[in-house]
N, CA, C and O atoms as a MOPAC input file, in Angstrom:
PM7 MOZYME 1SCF
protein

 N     15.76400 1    45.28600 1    77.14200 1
 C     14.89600 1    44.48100 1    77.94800 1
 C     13.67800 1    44.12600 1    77.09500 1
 O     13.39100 1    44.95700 1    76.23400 1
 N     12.78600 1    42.85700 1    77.20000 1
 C     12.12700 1    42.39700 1    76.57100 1
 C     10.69500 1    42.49800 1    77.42300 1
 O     10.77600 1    42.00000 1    78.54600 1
 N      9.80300 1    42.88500 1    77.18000 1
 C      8.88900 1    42.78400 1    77.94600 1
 C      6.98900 1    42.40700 1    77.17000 1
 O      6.27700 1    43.04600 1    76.39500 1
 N      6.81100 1    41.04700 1    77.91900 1
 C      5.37600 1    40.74900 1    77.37100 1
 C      4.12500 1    40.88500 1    77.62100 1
 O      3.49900 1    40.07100 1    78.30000 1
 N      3.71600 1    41.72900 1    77.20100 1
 C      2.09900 1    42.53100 1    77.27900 1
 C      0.71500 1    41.79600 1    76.65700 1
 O      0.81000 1    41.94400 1    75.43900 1
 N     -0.00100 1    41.37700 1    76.83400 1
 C     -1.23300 1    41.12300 1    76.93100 1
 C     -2.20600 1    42.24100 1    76.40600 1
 O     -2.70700 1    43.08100 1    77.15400 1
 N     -2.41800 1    42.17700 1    75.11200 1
 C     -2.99800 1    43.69400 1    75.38200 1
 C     -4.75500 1    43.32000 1    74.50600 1
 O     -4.52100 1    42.20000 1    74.05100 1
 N     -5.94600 1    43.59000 1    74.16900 1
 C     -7.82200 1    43.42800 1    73.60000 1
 C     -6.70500 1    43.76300 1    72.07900 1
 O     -5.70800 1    44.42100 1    71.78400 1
 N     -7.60500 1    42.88700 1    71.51100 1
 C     -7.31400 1    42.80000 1    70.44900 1
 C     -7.17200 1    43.99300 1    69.41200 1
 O     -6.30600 1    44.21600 1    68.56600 1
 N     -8.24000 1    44.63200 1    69.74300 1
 C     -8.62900 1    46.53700 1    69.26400 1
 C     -7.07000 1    47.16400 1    69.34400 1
 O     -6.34500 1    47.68400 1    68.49500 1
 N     -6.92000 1    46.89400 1    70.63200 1
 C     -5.66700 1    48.06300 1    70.52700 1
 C     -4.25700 1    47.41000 1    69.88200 1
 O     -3.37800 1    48.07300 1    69.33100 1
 N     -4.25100 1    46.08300 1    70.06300 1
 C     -3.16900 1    44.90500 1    69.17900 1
 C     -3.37100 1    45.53300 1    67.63200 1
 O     -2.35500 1    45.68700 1    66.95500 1
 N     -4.37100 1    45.81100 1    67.20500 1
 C     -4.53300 1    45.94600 1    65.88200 1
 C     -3.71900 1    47.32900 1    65.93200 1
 O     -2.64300 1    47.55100 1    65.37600 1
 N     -4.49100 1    48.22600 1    66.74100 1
 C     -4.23800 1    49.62800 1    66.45100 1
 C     -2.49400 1    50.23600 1    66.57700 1
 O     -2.13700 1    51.36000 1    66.22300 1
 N     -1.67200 1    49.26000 1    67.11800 1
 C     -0.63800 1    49.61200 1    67.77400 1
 C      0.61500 1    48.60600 1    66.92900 1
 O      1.82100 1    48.67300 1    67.16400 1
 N     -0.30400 1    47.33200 1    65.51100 1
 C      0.50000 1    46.88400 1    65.02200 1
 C      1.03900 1    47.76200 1    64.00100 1
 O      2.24800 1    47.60700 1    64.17200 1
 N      0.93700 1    48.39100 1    63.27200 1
 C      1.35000 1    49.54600 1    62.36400 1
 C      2.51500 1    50.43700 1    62.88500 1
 O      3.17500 1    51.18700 1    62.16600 1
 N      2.69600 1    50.25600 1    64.29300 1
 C      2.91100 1    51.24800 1    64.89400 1
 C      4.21000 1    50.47500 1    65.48100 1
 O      4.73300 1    51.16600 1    66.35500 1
 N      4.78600 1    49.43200 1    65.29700 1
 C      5.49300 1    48.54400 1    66.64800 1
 C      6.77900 1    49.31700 1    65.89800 1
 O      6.67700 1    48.71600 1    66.96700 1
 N      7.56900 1    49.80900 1    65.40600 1
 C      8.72200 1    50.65100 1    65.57700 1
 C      8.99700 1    51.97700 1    66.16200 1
 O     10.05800 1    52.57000 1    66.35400 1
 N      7.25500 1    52.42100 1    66.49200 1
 C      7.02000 1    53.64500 1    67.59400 1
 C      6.85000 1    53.28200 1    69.43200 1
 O      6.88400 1    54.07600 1    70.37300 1
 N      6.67000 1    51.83800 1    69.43300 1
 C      6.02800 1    51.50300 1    70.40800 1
 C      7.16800 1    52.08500 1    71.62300 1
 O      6.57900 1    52.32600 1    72.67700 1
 N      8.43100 1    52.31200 1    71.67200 1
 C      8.91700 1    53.02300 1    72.84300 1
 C      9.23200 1    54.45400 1    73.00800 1
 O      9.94200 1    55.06800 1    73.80400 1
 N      8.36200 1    54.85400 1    71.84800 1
 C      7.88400 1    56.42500 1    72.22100 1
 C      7.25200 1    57.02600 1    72.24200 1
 O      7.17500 1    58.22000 1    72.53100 1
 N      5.96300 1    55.51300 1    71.58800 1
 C      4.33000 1    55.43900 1    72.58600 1
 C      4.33300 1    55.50200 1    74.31200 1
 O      3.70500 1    56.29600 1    75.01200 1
 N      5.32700 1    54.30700 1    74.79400 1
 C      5.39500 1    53.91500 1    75.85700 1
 C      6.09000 1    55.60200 1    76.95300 1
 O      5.67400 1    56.05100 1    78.02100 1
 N      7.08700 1    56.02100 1    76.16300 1
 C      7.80300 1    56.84500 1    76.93400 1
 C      6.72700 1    58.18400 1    77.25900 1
 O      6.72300 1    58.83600 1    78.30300 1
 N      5.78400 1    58.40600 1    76.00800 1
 C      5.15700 1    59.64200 1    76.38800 1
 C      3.36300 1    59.41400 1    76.68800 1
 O      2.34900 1    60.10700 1    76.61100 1
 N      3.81800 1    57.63100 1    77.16600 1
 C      2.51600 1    57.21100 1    77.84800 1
 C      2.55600 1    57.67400 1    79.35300 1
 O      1.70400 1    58.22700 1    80.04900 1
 N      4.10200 1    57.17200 1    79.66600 1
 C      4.55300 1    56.64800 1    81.21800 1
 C      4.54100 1    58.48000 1    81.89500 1
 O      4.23600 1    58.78900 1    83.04700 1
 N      4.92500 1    59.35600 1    80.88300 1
 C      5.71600 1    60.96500 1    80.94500 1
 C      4.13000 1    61.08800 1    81.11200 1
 O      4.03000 1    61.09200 1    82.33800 1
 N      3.04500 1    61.17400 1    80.68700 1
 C      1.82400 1    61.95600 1    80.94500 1
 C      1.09200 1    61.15200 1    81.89300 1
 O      0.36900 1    61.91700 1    82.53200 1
 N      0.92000 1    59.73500 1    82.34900 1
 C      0.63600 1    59.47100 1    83.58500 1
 C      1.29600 1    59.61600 1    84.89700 1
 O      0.75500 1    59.24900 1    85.94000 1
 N      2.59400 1    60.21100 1    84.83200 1
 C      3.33300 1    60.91300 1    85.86100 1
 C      3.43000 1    62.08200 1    85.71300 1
 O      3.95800 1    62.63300 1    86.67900 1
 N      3.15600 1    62.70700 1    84.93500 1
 C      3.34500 1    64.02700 1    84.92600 1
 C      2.83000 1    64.26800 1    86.45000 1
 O      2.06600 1    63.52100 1    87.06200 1
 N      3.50000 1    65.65700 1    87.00500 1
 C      3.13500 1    66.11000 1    88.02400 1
 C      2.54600 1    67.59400 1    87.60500 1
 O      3.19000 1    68.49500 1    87.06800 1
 N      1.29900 1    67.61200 1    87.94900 1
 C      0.65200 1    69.26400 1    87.75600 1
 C      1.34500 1    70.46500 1    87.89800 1
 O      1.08000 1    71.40200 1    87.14400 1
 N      2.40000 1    70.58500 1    88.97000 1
 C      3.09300 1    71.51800 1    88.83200 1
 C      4.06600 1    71.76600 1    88.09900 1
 O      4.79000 1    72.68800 1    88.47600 1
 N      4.30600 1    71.29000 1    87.24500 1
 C      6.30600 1    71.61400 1    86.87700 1
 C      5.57200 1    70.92700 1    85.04900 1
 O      4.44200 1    70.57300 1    84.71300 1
 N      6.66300 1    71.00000 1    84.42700 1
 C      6.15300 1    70.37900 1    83.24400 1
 C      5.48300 1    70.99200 1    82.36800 1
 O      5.41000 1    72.21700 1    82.46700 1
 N      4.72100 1    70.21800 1    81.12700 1
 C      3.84400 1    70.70600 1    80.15300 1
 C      2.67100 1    71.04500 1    81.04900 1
 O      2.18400 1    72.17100 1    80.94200 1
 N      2.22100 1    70.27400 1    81.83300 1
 C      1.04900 1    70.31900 1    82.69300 1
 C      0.97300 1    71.81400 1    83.35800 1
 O     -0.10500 1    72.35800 1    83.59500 1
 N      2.36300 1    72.47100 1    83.65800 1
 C      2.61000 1    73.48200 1    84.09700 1
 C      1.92500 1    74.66100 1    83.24700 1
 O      1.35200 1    75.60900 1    83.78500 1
 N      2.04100 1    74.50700 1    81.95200 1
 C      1.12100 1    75.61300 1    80.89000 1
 C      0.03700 1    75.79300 1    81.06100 1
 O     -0.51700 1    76.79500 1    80.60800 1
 N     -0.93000 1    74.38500 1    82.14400 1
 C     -2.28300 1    74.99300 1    82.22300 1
 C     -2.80100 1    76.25000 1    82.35000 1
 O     -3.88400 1    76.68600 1    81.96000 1
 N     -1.67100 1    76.92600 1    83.09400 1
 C     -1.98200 1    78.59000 1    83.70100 1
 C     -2.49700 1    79.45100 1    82.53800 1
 O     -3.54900 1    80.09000 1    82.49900 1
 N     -1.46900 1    79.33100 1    81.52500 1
 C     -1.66000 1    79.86200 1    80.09100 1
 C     -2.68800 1    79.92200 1    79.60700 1
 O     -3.40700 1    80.86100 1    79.26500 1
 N     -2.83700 1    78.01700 1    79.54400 1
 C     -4.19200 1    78.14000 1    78.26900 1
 C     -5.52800 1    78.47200 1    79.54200 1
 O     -6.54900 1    79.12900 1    79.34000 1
 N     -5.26700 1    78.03600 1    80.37200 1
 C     -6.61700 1    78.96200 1    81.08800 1
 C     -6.83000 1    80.41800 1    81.03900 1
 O     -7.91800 1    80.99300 1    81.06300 1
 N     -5.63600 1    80.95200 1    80.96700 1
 C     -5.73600 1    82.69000 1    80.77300 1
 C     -6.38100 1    82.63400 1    79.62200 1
 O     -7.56600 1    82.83700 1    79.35600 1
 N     -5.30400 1    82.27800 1    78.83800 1
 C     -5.98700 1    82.56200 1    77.69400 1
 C     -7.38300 1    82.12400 1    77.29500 1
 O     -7.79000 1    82.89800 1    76.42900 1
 N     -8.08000 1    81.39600 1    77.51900 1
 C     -9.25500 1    80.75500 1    77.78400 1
 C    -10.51900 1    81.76500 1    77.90200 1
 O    -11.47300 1    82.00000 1    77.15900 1
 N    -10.10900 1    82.25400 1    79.15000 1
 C    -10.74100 1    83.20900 1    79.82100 1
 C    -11.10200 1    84.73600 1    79.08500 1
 O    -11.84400 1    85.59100 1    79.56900 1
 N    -10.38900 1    84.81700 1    77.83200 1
 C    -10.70300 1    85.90800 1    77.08400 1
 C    -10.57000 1    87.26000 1    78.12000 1
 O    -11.43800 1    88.06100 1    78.46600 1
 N     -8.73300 1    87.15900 1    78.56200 1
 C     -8.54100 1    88.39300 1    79.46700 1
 C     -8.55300 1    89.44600 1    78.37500 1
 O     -8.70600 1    89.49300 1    77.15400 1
 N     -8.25400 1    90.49700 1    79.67000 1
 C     -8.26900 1    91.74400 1    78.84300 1
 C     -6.74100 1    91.85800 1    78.16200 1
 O     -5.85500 1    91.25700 1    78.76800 1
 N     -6.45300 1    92.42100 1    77.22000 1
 C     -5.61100 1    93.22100 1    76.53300 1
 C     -4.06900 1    93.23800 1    77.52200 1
 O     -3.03200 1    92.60500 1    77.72100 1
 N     -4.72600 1    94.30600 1    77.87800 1
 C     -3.22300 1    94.84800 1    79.45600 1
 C     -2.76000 1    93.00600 1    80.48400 1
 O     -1.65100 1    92.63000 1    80.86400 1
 N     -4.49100 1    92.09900 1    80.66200 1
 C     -3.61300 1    90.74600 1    81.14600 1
 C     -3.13000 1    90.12600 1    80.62400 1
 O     -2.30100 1    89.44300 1    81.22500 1
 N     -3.31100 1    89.91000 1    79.06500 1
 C     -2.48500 1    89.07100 1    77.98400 1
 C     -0.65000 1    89.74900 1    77.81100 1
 O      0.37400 1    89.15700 1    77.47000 1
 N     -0.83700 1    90.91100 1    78.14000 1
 C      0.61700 1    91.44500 1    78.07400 1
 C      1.23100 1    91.48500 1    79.40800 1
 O      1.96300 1    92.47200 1    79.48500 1
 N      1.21500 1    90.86200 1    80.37900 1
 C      1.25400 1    90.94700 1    81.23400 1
 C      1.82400 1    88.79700 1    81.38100 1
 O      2.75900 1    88.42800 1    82.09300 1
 N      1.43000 1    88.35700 1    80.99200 1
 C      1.47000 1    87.51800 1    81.08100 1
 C      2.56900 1    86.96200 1    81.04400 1
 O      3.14400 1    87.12700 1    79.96800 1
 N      3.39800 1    86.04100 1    82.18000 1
 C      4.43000 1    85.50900 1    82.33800 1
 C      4.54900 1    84.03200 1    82.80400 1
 O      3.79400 1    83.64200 1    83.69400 1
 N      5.28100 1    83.35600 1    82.35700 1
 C      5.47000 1    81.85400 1    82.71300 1
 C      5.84400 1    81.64500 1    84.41000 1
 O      6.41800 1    82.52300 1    85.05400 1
 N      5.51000 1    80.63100 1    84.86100 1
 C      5.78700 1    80.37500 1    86.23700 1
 C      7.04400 1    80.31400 1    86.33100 1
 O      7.64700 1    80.73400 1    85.34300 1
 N      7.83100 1    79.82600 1    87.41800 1
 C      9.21900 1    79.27100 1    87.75400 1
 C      9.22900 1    78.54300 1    87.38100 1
 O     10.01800 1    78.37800 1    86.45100 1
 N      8.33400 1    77.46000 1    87.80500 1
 C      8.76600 1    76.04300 1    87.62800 1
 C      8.70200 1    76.13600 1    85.98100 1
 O      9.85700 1    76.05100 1    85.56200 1
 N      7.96500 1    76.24900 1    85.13700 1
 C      7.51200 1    76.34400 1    84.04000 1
 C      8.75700 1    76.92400 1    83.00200 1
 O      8.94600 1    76.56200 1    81.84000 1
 N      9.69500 1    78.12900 1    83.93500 1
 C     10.66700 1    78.35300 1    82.91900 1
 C     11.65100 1    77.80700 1    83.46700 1
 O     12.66000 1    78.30300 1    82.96600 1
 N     12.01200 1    76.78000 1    84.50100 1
 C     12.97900 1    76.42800 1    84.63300 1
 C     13.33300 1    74.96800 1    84.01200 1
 O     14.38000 1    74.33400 1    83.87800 1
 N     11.75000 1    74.69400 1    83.64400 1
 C     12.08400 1    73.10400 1    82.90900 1
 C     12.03900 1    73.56300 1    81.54800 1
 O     12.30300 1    72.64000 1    80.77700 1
 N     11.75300 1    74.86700 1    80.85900 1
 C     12.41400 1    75.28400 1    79.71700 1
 C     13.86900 1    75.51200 1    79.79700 1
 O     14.62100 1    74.72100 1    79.22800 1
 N     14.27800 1    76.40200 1    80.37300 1
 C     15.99700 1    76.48200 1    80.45200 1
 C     16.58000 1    74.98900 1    80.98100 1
 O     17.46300 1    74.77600 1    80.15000 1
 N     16.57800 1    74.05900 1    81.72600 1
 C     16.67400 1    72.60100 1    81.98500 1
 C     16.75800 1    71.75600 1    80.18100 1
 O     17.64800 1    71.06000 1    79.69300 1
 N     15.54700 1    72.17500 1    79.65400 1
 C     15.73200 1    71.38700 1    78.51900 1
 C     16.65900 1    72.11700 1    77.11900 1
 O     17.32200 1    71.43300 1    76.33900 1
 N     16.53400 1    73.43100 1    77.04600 1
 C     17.71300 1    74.59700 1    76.41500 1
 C     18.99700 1    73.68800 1    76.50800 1
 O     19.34000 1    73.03100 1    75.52500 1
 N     19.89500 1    73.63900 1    78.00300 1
 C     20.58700 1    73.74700 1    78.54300 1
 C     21.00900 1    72.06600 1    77.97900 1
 O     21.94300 1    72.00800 1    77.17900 1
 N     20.28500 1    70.64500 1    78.42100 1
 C     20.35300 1    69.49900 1    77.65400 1
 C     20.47600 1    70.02300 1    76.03800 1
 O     21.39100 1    70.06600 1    75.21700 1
 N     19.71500 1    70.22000 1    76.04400 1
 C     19.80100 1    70.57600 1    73.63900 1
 C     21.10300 1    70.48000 1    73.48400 1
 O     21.70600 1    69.48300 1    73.08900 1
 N     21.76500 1    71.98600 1    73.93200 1
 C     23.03400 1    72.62200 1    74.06400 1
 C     24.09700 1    71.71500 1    74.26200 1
 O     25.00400 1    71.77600 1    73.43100 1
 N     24.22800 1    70.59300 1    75.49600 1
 C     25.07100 1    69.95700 1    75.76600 1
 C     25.02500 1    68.15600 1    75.17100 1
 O     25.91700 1    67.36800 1    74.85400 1
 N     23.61100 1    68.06300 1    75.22900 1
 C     24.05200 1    66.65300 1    74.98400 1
 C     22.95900 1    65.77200 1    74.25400 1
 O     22.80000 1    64.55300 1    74.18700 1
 N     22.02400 1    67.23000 1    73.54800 1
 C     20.78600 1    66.71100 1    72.82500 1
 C     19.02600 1    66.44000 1    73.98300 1
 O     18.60800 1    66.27000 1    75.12800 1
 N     18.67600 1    66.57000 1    72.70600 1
 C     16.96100 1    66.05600 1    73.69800 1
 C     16.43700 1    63.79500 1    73.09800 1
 O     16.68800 1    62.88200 1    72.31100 1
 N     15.96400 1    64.03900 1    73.78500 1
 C     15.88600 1    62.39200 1    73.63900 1
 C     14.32600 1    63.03900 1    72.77900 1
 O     13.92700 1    64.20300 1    72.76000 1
 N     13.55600 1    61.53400 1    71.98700 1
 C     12.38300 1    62.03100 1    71.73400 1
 C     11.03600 1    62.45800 1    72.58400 1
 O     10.08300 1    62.96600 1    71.99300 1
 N     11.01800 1    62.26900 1    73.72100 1
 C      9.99500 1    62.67600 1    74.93500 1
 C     10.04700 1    63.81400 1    74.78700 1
 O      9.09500 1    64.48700 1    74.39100 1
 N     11.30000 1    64.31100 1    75.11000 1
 C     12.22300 1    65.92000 1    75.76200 1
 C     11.60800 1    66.46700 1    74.38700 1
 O     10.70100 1    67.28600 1    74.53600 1
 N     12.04300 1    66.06400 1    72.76500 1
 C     12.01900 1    66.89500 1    72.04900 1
 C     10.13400 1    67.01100 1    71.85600 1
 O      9.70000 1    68.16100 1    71.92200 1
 N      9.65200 1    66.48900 1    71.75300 1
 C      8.11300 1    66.22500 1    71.69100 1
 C      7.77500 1    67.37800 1    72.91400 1
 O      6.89600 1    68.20400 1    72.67000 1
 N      8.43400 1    67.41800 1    74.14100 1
 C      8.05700 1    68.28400 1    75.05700 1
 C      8.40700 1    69.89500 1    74.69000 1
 O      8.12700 1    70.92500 1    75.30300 1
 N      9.00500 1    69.71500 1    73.66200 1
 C     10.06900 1    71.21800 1    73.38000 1
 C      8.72800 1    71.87800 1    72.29600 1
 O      8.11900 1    72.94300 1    72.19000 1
 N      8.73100 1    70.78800 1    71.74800 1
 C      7.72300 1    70.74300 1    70.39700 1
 C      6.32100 1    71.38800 1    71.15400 1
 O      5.92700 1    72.31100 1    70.44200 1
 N      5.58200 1    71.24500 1    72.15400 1
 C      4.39100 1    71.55500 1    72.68200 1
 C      4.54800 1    72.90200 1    73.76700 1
 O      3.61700 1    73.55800 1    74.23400 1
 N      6.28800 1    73.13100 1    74.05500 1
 C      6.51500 1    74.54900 1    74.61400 1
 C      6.44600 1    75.62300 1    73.33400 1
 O      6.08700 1    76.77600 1    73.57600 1
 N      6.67800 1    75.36400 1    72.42300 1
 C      7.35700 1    76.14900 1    70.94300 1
 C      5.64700 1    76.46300 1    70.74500 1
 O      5.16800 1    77.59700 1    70.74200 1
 N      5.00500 1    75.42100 1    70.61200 1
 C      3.62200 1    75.66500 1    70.10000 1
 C      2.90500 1    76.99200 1    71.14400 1
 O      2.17200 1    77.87200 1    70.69300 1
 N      3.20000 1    76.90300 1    72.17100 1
 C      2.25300 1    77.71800 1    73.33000 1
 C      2.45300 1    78.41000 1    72.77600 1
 O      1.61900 1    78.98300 1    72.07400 1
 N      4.12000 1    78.78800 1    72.85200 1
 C      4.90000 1    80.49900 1    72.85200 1
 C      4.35700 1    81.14600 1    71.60200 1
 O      4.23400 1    82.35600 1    71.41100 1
 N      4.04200 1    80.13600 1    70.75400 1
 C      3.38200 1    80.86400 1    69.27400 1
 C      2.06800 1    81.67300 1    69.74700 1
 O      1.91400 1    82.86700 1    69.49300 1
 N      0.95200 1    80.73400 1    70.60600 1
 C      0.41200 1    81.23700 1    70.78000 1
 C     -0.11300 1    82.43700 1    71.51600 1
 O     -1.12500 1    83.13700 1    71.54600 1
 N      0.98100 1    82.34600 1    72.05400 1
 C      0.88500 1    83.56200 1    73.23800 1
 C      1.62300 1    84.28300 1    72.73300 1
 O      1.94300 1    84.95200 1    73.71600 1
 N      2.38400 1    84.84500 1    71.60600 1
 C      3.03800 1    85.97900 1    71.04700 1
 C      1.88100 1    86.27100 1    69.99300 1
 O      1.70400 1    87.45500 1    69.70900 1
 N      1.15300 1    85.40800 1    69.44200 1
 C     -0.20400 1    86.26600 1    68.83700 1
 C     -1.34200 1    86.90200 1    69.46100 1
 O     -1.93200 1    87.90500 1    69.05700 1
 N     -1.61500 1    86.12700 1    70.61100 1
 C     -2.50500 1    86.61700 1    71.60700 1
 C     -1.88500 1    88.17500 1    72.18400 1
 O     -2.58800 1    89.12600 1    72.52500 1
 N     -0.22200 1    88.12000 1    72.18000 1
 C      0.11700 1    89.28700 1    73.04300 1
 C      0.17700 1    90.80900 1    71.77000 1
 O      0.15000 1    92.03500 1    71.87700 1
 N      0.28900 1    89.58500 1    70.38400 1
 C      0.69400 1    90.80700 1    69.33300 1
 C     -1.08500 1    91.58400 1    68.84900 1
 O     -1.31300 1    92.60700 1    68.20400 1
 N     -2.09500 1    90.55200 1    69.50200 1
 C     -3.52400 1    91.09600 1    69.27100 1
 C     -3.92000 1    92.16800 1    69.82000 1
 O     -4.54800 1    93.10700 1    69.33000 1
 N     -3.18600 1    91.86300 1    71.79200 1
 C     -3.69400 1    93.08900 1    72.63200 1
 C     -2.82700 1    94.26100 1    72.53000 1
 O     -3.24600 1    95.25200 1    73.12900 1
 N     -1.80600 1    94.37000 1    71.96300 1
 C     -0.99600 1    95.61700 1    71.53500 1
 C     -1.43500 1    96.18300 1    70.78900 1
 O     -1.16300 1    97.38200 1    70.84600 1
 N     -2.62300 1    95.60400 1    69.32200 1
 C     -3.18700 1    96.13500 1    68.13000 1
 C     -4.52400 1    96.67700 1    69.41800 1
 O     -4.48100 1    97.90300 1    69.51200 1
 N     -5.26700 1    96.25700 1    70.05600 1
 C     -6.18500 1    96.44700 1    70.47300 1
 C     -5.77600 1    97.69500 1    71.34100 1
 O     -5.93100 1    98.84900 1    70.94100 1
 N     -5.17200 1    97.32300 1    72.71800 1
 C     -4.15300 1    98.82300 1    72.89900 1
 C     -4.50300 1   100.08600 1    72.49200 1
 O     -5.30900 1   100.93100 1    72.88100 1
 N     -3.48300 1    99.98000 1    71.38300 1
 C     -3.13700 1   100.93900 1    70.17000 1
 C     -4.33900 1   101.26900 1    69.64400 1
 O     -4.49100 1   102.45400 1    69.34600 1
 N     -4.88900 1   100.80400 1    69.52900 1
 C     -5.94300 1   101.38300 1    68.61400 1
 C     -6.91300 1   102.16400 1    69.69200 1
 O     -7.34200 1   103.25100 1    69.30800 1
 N     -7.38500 1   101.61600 1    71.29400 1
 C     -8.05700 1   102.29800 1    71.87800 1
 C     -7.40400 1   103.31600 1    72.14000 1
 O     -7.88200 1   103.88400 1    73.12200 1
 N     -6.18600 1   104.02000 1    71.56000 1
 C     -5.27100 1   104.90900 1    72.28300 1
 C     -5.77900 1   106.07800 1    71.88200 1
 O     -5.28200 1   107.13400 1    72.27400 1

């Protein structure tokens, strides 16, 4: 489908460099103005707010993903497995992978901390 946009010249410039990305500009334009707060990447807010919050030790280990949150991880596992991720999906996989990093250092900090008050 062909579709003609009108767009200030600023962003014409900024987006000509770019016109062989432009439908996966568009796809993870349309994916974050719909995102719905609950379910999704949006769903990690819980995380980075914990983590944010500079919990204690025992709440960083403690810390577990929502439902919704691991079910659109196993949902996208489960696509990989069978029939691939499109680039949205994989970009979305890409920003779950990043958390989990962070939250296995955060969890491998309060085990040193732990341990050591032991």
């Amino acid at each position: 489908m062909q579709i003609t946009v009108e767009l200030p010249d600023e962003l014409a410039q900024q987006l000509g460099s770019l016109q062989d990305k432009l439908p996966e500009i568009l796809a993870l334009g349309l994916q974050e103005v719909m995102a719905d707060p609950a379910t999704g990447l949006s769903g990690l807010r819980e995380v980075l707010e914990l983590l944010a919050s500079l919990p204690t030790p025992s709440e960083i280990l403690a810390l577990r993903l929502s439902d919704a949150v691991q079910a659109e991880i196993e949902a996208l596992l489960e696509k990989n497995r069978s029939q691939g991720l499109n680039l949205v999906e994989q970009r979305l996989w890409q920003h779950y992978e990043f958390v989990e990093h962070l939250v296995r250092l955060a969890k491998a900090q309060a085990l040193l901390k732990l341990n050591a008050a032991a």
